[in-house]
C-alpha positions as CSV (number, residue, x, y, z in Angstrom):
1,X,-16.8,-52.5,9.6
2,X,-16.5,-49.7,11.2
3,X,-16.6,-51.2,15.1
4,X,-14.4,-53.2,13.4
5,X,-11.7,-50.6,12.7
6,X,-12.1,-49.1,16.4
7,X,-11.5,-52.1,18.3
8,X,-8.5,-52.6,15.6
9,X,-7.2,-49.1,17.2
10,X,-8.1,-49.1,20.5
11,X,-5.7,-52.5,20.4
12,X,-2.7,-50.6,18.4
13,X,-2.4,-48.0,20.8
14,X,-2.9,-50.3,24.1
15,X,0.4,-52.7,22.5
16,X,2.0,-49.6,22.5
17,X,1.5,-47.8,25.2
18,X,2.4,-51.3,27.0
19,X,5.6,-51.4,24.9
20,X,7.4,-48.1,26.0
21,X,7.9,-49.8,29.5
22,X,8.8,-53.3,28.1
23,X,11.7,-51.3,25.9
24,X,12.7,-49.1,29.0
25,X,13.8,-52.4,30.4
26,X,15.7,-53.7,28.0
27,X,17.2,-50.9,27.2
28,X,15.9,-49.8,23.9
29,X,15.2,-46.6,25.5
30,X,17.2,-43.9,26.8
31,X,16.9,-41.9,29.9
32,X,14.7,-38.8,29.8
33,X,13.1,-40.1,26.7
34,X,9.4,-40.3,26.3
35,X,9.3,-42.1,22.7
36,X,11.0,-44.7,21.4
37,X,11.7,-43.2,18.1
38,X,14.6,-45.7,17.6
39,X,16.4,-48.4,19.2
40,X,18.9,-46.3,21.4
41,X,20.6,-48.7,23.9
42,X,21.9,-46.5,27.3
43,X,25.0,-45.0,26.7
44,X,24.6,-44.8,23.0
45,X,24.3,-41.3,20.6
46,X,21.2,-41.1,18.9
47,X,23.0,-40.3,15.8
48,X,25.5,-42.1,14.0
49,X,28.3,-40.1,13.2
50,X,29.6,-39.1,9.9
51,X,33.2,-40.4,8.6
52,X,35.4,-37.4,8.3
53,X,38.3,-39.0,6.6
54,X,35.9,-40.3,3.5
55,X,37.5,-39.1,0.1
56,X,34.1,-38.3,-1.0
57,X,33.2,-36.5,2.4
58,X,33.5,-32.9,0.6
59,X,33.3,-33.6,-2.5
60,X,30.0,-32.0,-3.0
61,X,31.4,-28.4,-2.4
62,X,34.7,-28.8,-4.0
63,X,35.1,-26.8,-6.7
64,X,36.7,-28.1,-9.8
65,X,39.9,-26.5,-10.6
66,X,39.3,-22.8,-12.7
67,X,43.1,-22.9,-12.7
68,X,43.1,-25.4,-15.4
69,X,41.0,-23.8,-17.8
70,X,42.1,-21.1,-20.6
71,X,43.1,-18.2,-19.2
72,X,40.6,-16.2,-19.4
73,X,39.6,-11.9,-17.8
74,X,36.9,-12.0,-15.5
75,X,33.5,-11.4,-16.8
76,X,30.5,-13.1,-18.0
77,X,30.5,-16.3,-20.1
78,X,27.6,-16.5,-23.1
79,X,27.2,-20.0,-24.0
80,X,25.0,-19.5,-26.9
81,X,26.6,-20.5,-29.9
82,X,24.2,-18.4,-32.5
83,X,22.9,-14.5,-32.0
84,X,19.1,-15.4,-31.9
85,X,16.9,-19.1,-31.2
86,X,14.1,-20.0,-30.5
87,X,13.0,-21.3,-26.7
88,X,14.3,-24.5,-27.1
89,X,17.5,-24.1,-29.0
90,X,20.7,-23.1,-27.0
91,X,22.1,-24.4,-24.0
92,X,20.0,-24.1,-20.8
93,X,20.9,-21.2,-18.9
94,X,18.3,-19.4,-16.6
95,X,16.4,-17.4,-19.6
96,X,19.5,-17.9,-21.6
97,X,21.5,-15.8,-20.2
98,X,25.4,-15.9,-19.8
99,X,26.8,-17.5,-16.8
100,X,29.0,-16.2,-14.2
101,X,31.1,-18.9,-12.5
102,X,33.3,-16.2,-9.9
103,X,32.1,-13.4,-7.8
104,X,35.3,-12.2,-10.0
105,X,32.9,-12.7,-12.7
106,X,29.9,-10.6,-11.6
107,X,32.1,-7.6,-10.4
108,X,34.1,-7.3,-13.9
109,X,30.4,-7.2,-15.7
110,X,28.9,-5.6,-13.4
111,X,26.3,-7.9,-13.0
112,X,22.9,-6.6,-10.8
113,X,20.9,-9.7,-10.7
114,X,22.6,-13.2,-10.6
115,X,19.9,-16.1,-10.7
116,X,21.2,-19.7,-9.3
117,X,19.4,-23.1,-8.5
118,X,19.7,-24.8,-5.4
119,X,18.3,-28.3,-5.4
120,X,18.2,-29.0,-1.9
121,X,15.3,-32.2,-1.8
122,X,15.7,-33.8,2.4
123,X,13.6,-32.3,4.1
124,X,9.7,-32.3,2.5
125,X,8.9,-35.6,2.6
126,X,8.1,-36.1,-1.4
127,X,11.4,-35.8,-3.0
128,X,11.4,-33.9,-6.5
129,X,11.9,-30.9,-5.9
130,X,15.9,-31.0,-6.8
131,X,14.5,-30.9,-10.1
132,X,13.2,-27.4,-9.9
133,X,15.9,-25.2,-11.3
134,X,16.8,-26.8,-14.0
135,X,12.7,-27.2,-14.7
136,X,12.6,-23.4,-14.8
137,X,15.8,-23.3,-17.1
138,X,14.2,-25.7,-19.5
139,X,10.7,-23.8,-19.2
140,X,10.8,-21.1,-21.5
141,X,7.8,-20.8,-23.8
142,X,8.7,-17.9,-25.6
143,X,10.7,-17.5,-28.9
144,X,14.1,-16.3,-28.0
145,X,17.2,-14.3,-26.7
146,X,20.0,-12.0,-28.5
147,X,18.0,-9.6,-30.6
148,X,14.5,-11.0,-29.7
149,X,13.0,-9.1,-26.8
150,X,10.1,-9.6,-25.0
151,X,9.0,-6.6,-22.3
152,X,6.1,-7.1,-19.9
153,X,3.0,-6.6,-22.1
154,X,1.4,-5.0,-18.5
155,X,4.1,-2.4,-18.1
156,X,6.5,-2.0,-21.4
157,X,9.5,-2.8,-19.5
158,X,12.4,-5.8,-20.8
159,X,14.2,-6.2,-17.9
160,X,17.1,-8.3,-19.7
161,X,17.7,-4.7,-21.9
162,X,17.4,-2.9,-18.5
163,X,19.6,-4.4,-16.4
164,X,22.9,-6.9,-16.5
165,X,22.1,-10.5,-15.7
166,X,23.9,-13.9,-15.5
167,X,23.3,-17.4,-14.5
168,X,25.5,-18.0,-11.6
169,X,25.0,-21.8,-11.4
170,X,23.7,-23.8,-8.5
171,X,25.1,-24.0,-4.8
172,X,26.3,-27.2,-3.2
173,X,24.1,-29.5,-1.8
174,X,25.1,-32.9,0.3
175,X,22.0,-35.3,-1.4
176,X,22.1,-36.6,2.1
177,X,21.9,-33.8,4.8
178,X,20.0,-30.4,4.7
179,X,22.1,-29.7,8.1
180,X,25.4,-29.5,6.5
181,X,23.5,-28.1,2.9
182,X,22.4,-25.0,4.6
183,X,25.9,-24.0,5.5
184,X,27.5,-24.2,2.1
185,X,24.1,-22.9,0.2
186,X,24.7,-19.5,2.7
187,X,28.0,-19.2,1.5
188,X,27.1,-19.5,-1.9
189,X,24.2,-16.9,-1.8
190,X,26.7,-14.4,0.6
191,X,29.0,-15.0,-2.0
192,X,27.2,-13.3,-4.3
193,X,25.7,-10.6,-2.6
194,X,28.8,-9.3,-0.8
195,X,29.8,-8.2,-4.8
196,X,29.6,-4.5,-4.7
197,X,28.9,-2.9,-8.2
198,X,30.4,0.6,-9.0
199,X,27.5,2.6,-7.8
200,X,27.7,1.3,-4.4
201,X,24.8,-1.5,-5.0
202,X,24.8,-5.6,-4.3
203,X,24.1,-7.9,-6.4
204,X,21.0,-8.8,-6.2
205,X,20.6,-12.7,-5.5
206,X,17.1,-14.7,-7.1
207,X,17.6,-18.5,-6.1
208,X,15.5,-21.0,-7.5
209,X,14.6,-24.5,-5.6
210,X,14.5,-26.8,-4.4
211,X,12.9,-27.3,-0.4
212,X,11.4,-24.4,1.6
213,X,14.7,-25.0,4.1
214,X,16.5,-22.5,1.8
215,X,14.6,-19.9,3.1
216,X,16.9,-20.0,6.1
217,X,20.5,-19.7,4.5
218,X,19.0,-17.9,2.1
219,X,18.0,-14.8,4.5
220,X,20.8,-15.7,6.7
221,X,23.5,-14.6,3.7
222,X,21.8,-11.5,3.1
223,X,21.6,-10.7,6.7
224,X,25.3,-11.3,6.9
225,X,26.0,-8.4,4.3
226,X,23.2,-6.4,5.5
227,X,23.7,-6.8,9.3
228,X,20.6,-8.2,11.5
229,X,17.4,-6.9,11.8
230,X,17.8,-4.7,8.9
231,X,16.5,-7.5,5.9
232,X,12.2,-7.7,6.3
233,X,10.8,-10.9,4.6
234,X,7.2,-11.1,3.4
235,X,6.8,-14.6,3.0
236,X,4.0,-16.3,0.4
237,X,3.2,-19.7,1.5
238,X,-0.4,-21.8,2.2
239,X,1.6,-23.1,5.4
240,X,3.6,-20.9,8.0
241,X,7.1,-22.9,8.0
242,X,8.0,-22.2,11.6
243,X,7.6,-25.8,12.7
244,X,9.8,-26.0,16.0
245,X,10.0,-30.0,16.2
246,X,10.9,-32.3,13.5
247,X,12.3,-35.8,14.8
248,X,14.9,-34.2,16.2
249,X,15.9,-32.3,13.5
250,X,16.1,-28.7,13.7
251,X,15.8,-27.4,9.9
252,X,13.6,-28.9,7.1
253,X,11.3,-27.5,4.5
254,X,8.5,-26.6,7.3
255,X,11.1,-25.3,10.2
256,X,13.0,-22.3,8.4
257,X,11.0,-19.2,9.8
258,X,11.7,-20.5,13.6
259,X,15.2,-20.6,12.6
260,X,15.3,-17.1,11.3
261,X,13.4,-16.0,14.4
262,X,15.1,-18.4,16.8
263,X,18.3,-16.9,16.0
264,X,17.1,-13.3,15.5
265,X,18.6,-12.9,12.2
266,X,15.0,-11.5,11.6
267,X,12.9,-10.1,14.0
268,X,9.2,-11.1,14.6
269,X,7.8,-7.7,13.3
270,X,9.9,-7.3,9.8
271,X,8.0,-11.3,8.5
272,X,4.6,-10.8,7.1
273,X,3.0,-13.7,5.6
274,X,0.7,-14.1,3.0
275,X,-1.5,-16.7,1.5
276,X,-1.6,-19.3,4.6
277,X,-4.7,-21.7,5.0
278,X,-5.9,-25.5,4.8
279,X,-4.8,-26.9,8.3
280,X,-1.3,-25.0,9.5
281,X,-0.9,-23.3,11.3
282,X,-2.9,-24.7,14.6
283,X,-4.1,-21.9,17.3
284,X,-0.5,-22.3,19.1
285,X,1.3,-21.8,16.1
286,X,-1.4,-18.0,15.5
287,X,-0.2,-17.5,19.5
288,X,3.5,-17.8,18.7
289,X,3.1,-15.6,15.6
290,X,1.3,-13.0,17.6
291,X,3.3,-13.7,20.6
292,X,6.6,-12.3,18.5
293,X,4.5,-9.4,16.4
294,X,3.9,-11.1,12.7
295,X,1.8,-9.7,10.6
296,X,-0.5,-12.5,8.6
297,X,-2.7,-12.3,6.0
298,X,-5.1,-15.7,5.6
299,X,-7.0,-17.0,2.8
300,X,-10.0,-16.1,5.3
301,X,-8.9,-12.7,5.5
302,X,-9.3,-12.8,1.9
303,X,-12.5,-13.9,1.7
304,X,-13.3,-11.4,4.5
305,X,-12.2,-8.5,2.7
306,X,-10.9,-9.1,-1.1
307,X,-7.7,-9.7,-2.1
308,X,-6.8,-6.1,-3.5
309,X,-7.3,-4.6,-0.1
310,X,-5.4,-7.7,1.6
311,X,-2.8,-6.2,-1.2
312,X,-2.9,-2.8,-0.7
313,X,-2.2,-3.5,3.3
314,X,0.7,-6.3,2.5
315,X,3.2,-4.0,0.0
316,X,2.5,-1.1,3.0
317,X,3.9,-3.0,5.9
318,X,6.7,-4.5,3.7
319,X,7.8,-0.6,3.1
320,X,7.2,-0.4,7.1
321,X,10.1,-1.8,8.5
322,X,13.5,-2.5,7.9
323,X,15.4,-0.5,4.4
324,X,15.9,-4.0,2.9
325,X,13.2,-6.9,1.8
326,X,13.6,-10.0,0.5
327,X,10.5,-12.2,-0.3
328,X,10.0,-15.5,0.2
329,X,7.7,-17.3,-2.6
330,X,6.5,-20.9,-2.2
331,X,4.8,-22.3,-5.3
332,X,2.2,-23.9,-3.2
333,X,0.5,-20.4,-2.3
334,X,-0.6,-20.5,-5.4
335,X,-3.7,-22.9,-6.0
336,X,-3.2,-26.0,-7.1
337,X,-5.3,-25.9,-10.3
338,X,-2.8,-23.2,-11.7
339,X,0.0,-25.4,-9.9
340,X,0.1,-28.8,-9.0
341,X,3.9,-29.3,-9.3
342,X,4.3,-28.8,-5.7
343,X,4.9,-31.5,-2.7
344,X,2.2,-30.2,-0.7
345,X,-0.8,-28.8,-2.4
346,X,-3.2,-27.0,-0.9
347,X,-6.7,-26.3,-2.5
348,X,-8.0,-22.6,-2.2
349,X,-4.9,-20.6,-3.2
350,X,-4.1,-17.2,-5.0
351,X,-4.7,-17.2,-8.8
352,X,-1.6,-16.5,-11.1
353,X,-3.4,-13.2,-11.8
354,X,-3.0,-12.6,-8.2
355,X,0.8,-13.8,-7.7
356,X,2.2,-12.0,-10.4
357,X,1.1,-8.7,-10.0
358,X,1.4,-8.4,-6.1
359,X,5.2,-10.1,-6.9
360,X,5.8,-7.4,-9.5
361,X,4.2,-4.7,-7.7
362,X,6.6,-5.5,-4.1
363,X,9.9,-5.8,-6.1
364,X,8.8,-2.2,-8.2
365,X,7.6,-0.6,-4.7
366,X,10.1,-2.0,-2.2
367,X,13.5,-2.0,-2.1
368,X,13.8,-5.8,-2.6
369,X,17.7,-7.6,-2.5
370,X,16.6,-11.2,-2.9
371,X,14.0,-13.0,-3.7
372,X,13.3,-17.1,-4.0
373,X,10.9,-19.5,-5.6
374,X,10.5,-22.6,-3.8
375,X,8.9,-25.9,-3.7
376,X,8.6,-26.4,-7.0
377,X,8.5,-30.4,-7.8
378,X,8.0,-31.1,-11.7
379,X,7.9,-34.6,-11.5
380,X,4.1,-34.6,-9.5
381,X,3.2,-32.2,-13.1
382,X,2.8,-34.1,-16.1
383,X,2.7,-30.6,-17.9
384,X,4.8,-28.1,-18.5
385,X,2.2,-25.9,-16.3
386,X,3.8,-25.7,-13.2
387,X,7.5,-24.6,-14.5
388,X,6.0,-22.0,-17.1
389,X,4.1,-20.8,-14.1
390,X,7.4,-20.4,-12.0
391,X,9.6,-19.3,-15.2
392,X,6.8,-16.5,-15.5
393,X,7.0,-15.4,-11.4
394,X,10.7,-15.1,-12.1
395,X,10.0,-12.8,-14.6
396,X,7.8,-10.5,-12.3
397,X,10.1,-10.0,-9.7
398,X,13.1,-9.4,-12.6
399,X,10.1,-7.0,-14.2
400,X,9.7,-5.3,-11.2
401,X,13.1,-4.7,-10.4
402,X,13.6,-3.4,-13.4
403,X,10.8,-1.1,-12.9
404,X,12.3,0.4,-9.8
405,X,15.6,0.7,-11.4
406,X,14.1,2.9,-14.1
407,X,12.6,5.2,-11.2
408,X,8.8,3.2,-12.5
409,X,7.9,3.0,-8.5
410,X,4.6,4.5,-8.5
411,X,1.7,2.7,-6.6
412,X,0.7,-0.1,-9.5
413,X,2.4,1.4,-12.6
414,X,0.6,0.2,-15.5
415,X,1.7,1.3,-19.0
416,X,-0.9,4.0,-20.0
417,X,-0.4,1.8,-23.9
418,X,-1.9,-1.1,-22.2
419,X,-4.4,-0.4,-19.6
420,X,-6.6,1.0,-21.9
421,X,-7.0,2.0,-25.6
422,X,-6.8,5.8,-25.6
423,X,-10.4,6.6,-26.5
424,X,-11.3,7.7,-22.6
């Protein structure tokens, strides 16, 4: 069976490797091509273009008319109709909360944190992962808003008492094409952030997707409030995302750090990554990351020394860099058995034990302005687990920044309440 299956092989890639000529001469290929990765006849673009004068051609970003609605003053919408409910009651908002439709809206309520979806699903080979935000907004498991309040058990802090939050709804996506998505979704976060509250601070931007290619306009539109080379990214992934080829393409869920460092919206020495193993990156890919001054962390370095000092070393070269830090969190760094709503799992991951705290710990003990879950794909989960699991990471970085509002800052702040019982 198995001489079987060589010869089988050894045939498939002779008929091709005779083909490429036999296409060059009929002109299925065109010059300077090595592949034939579609029938291109000479003369012909590789792509065909897109129809400009469509009715429909922006109608994904085309806002609806606020003009028409009640007048209204700017501020926050609540679109709870009762006080109090319980988890599944209501109408689903990110953890409830009121919505923001303007920037207009976030500067009149002062509004430090604004959480938005973006379901951008091209570009990772298994689609599902469009259905991510609203998966988190459906995904609360505890009892609740108004005047039930739930603070972090680990730290006694409620960050919706501490700080002013809103649901700023989703960015635009063309269903079609992550190129022209990653425009309008960095308009949309930039949007956000370029609010200036009173005391001089930006809102803080937490998007919720939706593909790893949102890393890219995601950074971008904080870089382009914060000015380059001044926003650090610590990046938790099992893979390393800076992919330089991709069919041609050059963005998808596995291509977004090249672009970041391509471009030098972020340089080499301000990414640290965190959590990669399996089979990616390859010894190039280590070269390249060396090559331009990353600093990794592996699964084998983990194993090698223990995750708390892998930790201890991680938050410390985030606070080494650049004054701003944004952190990049794909569900599948995580392992599998704790999350296996995700398009590419990845055995060997961090437990939730270890996401949450080193999530909550960076956003208390680093001056984080963004922060993004990504990858998350509830339709491979037939639980609830994975979208509690990213509802409750959402929570840690809100937790956290709450934290650091409140001056809470110190090096693993744990509630002297909790972390023992008093009889020491």
């Amino acid at each position: 069976m198995l001489r079987s299956l060589f010869r089988i092989s050894v045939v498939l890639v002779t008929l091709c490797a005779l083909a490429l000529p036999a296409f060059a001469q009929i002109g299925l290929l065109d010059e300077g091509l090595e592949s034939a990765p579609a029938p291109i006849r000479k003369g012909e673009k590789p792509v065909i273009p897109l129809d400009t004068e469509d009715p429909t051609y922006n109608l994904w970003h085309t806002l609806r008319d606020f003009g028409k609605d009640p007048k209204r003053e700017p501020g926050v919408i609540n679109v709870q109709k009762y006080n109090m409910g319980f988890s599944w009651m209501g109408i689903p908002t990110f953890f409830h909360l009121p919505i923001a439709l303007t920037p207009e809206d976030l500067k009149a309520s002062q509004v430090e944190v604004a959480i938005m979806g973006a379901y951008t699903d091209m570009s990772g080979g298994m689609r599902g992962a469009q259905f991510g935000p609203n998966a988190v907004r459906n995904s609360e498991v505890y009892g609740g808003w108004g005047i039930v309040k739930t603070p972090h058990m680990h730290v006694m802090v409620d960050p919706f008492k501490e700080m002013v939050m809103a649901d700023f709804g989703d960015a635009p996506i063309d269903i079609m094409s992550t190129e022209r998505s990653v425009h309008a979704i960095r308009a949309f976060v930039r949007q956000a952030v370029e609010v200036k509250l009173d005391d001089g601070r930006h809102v803080i931007p937490i998007i919720v997707g939706g593909d790893h290619s949102l890393m890219y306009p995601d950074v971008a539109a904080l870089v382009d409030v914060y000015g380059k080379g001044n926003v650090g990214v610590i990046h938790f992934d099992c893979h390393y995302d800076a992919g330089k080829y991709a069919f041609g393409h050059l963005i998808n869920h596995g291509m977004p750090v090249y672009r970041l460092i391509e471009e030098g919206l972020v340089p080499g020495k301000n990414f640290i990554q965190v959590g990669l193993r399996g089979y990616y990156p390859d010894e190039e890919s280590f070269k390249w990351m060396r090559e331009n001054e990353f600093r990794y962390h592996t699964m084998a370095e983990v194993e090698d020394r223990g995750w708390k000092a892998v930790v201890e070393d991680a938050i410390k070269e985030a606070n080494d860099g650049p004054k701003y830090l944004f952190i990049s969190f794909d569900v599948d760094v995580v392992d599998p058995g704790f999350f296996p709503g995700t398009g590419t799992p990845e055995p060997g991951g961090l437990t939730m034990r270890e996401a949450t705290m080193i999530v909550r710990r960076l956003c208390a003990e680093s001056n984080v302005v963004g922060f993004e879950l990504v990858e998350l794909n509830p339709l491979v989960d037939p639980t609830y687990v994975s979208a509690m699991n990213a509802n409750r990471l959402v929570r840690e970085a809100l937790t956290g920044i709450a934290m650091r509002k409140m001056g809470l800052t110190e090096k693993h702040y744990l509630s002297p309440l909790t972390k023992d019982d008093g009889r020491k």
